[in-house]
N, C-alpha and C positions, 0 to 999 in steps of 0.2 A: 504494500500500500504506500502511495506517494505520498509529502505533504498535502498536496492538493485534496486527495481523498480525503482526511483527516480533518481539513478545513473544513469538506463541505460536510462533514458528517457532524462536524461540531454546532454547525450553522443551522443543521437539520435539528439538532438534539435543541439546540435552546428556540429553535423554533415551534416546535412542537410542545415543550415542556416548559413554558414561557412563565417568568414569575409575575410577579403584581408590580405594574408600570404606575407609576403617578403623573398624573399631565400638566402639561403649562398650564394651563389656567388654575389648577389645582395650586401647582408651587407659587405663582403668583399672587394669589391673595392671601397664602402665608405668608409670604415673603410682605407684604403691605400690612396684615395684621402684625406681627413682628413687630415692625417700622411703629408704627400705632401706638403699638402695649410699649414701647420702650419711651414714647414720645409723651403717654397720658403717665409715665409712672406705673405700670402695671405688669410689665414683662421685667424678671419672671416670679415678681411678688404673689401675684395673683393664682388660683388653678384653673388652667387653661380652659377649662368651659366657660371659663366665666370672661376673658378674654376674650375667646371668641362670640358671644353673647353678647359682650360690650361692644366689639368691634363690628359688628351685626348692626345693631341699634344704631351707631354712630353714621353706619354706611345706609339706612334708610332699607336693608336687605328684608325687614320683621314684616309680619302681615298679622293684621287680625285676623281675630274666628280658627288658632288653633289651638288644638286639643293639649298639646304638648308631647306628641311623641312625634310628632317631624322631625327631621332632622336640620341644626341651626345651620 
């Protein structure tokens, strides 16, 4: 078997067997919460639900009428 084989066979395996990806838009509004909690005094006094809960409210993200098992 050549390097090449090995490559692709490598390439097949993490394709197939693929872990848990996090996406840009994901990293970016942690990366701006972050920015936020460290700007109001909060990061990393605070625990984190309640950061992002603040950080929520402050971005205008909240909606009435829920139950409380959405996710913030």
């Amino acid at each position: 078997m050549n390097i090449g084989d090995m490559l692709f066979i490598e390439e097949e395996q993490n394709r197939i067997n693929a872990g848990i990806a996090q996406g840009e838009q994901s990293i970016m509004v942690q990366k701006d919460m972050k920015q936020w909690g460290v700007e109001n005094g909060m990061w990393p006094n605070l625990a984190y639900w309640k950061i992002v809960y603040d950080h929520a409210v402050a971005r205008g993200w909240t909606q009435e009428g829920f139950t409380g098992m959405e996710v913030y």
